[in-house]
N, C-alpha and C positions, 0 to 999 in steps of 0.2 A: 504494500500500500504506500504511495508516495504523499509527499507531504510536502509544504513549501517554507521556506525558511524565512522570519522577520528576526534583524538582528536590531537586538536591543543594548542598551548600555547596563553590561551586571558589574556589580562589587566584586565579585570572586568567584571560583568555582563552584563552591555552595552554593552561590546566588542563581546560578546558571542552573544549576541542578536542582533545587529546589522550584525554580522557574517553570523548567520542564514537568517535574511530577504536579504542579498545580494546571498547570495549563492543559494535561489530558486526565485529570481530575483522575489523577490516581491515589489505589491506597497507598498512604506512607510506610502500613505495615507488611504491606504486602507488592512489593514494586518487582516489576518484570522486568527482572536486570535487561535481559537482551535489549529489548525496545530501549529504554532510557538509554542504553550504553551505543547503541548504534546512533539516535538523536545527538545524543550529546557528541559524540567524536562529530558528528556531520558539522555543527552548530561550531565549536573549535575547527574543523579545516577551513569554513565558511569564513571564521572570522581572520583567517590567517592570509586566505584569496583576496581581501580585504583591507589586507597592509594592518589591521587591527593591532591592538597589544597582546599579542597571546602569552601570559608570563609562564612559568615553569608551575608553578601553582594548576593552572589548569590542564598543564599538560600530568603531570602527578597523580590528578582528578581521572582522568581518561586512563591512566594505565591502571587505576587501583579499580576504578569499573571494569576492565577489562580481567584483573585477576579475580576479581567476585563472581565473574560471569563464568571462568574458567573453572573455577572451586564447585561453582553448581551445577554441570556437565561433568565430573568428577561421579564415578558410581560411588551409591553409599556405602559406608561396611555393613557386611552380615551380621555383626556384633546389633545386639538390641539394645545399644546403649543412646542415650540421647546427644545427640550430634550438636553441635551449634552451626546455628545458619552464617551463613557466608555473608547474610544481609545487614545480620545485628547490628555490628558498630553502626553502621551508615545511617543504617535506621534513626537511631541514639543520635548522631548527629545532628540528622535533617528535624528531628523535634526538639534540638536545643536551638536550631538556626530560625524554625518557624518559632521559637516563642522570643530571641532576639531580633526578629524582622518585625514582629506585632507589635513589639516594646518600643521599637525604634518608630515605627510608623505613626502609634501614638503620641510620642514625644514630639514629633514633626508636624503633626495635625494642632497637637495644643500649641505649639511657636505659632502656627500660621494664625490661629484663632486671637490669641493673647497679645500679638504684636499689632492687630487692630483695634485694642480695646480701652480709651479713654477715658483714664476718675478724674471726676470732677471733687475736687477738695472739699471739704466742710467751711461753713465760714466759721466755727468759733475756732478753730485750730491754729493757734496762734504761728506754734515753729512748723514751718511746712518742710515734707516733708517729698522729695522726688515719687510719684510712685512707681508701682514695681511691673517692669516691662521684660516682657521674655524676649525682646526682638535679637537683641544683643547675645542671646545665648545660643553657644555652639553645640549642638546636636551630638558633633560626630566627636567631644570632650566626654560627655556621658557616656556614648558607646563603647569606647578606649576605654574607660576606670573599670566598666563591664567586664569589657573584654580579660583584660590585665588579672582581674581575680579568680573570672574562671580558668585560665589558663594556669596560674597560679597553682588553685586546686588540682586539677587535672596529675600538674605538675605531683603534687606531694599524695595524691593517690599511686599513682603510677610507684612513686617510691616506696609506700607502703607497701602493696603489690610484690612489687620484689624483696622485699624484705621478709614477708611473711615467707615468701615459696624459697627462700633461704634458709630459715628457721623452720620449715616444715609447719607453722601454725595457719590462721583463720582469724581475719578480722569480725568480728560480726559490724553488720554495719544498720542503723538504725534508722528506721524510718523517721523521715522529718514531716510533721502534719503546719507548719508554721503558717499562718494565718496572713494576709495583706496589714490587716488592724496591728498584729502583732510586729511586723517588720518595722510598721510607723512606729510604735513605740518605741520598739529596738533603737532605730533612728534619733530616735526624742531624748531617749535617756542617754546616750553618748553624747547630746546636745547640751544636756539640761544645766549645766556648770557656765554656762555659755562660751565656752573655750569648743575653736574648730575643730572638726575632724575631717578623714578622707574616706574614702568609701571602701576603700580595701582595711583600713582599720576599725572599722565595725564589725568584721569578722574575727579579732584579735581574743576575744572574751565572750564570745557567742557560739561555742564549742556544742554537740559538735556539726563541722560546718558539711554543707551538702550542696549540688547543684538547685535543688531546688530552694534550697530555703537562696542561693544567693541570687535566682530568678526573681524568688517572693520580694526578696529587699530591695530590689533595682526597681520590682513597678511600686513600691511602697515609696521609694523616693521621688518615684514621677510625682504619685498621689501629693505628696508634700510639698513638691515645687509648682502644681499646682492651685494649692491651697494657698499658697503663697507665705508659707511656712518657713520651708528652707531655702535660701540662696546657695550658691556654689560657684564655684572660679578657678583658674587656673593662673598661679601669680607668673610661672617661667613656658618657655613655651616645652612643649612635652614632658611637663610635672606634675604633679598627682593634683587630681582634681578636689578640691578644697571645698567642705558644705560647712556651713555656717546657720547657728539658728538666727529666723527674722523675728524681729520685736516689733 
């Protein structure tokens, strides 16, 4: 079945991939490697016929699809033992990339919204006060501080991981049920002394830490800067992004 190719501007190889599995409304849990893996190299040599930026990243993308695909054309073993799919990780991926593309999209909708929105002052307020404008604020500051922590984690699982399968033991690892209300909190009481913090030091004393709970905390700070609660800043340029409670 041929198909025709619209080349769009993606962030990264996940964007591209992700791209794909939404736009033939497939399931995430259940994705048919062949198809996506044929699309996606098509989509990469298109964009390269193109003079495009094809970086090493996407090219990575296309060979690790291709070993997935490889792994599942592999006959199973006779053994009745339970197998892992070949899909897994990717899987795991692409639902931490769709719940940072929502986050991020959100964030982006309220800029758009908030940078057209004019207060008019009170008249008994004597010290006036600038009010509080998102226009100024950089999107892709927030998504970096995101980024940084999960990878962070990822980073000192991985290390655990090894450690264990050295020592022959077993982490148990604990379900996190944390709440949006509760991340705001979380946010508030590192706030509440009124001394600054960073967004990766929220997790310093918030043991123990998990991908989701530090999904939960990033839209609980949208919720915030929303509210118009927390400000945030970056004083150098690619230095930890800095939140501050508003009075």
């Amino acid at each position: 079945m041929g198909y025709s190719i619209v080349l769009e501007k993606f962030e990264g190889p996940m964007d591209l991939l992700y791209h794909l599995i939404d736009k033939n409304k497939i399931d995430i849990y259940d994705i048919p490697i062949s198809e996506v893996t044929e699309q996606y190299i098509d989509y990469v040599e298109a964009m390269e016929d193109l003079n495009l930026d094809v970086t090493s990243e996407f090219i990575l993308m296309a060979s690790t699809l291709l070993e997935i695909k490889s792994r599942m054309l592999l006959p199973k073993p006779k053994k009745e033992e339970e197998e892992e799919d070949p899909r897994e990780e990717l899987v795991r991926k692409l639902i931490e990339y769709k719940k940072y593309k929502l986050a991020s999209g959100e964030l982006k909708e309220r800029n758009e919204v908030y940078s057209k929105v004019y207060y008019r002052l009170k008249e008994e307020v004597i010290l006036e006060e600038e009010p509080f404008s998102t226009e100024g604020l950089k999107v892709d500051m927030l998504l970096e501080a995101y980024r940084k922590v999960v990878l962070k984690y990822e980073e000192k699982q991985k290390r655990m991981v090894e450690e264990d399968e050295e020592e022959k033991v077993f982490t148990r690892v604990q379900r996190d049920d944390l709440t949006i209300e509760q991340g705001v909190e979380l946010i508030l009481r590192s706030l509440h002394t009124g001394k600054d913090t960073t967004f990766e030091k929220l997790f310093e004393n918030a043991a123990p830490v998990s991908r989701n709970k530090i999904v939960t905390v990033f839209i609980a700070l949208l919720e915030l800067i929303k509210r118009s609660q927390v400000a945030f800043r970056q004083d150098t340029p690619f230095g930890d992004v800095i939140l501050s409670r508003r009075v």
